[in-house]
C-alpha positions as CSV (number, residue, x, y, z in Angstrom):
1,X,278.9,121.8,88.0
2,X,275.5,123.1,87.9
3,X,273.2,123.6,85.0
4,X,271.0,127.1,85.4
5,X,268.2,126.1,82.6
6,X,266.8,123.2,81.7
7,X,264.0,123.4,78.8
8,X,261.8,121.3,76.5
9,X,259.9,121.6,73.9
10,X,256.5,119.5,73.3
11,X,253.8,119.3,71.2
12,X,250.7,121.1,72.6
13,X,248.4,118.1,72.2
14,X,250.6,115.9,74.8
15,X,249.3,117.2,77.5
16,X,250.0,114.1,80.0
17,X,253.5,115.4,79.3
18,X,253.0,118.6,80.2
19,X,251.4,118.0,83.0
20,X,254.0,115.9,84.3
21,X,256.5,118.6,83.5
22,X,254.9,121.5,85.7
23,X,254.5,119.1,88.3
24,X,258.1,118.3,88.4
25,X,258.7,122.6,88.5
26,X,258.7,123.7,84.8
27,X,256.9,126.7,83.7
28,X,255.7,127.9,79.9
29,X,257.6,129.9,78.2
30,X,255.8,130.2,75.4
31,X,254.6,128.6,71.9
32,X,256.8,128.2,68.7
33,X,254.8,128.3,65.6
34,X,255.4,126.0,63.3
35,X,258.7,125.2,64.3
36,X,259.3,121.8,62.8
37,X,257.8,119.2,60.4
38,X,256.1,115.7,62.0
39,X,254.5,113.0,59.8
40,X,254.9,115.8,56.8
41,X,252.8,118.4,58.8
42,X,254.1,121.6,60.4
43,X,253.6,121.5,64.3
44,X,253.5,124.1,67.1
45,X,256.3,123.6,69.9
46,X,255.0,124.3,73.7
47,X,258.4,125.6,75.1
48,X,259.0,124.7,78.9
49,X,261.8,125.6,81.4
50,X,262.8,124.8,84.8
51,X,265.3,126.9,86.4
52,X,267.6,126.4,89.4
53,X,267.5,128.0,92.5
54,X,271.2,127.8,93.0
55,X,273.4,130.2,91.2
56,X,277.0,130.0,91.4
């Protein structure tokens, strides 16, 4: 079995995290506004995938 997309989603401020993530081959997609609640505040979402270069 292989899996086609993998994505994440993380906060914008981490970006040690993302870093790490496009260095391992993940791309942004784009930002969620808003998309869910932290410590009672709304937060933004960064939205990351990596995709595989094998399709079966």
């Amino acid at each position: 079995m292989y899996y086609w997309t993998i994505q994440a989603g993380i906060f914008p401020e981490n970006t040690t995290s993302l870093a790490l993530h496009t260095r391992a081959g993940f791309r942004v997609i784009g930002t969620r506004q808003r998309i869910g609640r932290h410590h009672g505040t709304w937060r933004d979402v960064v939205l990351i995938e990596r995709r595989s270069p094998v399709i079966t």
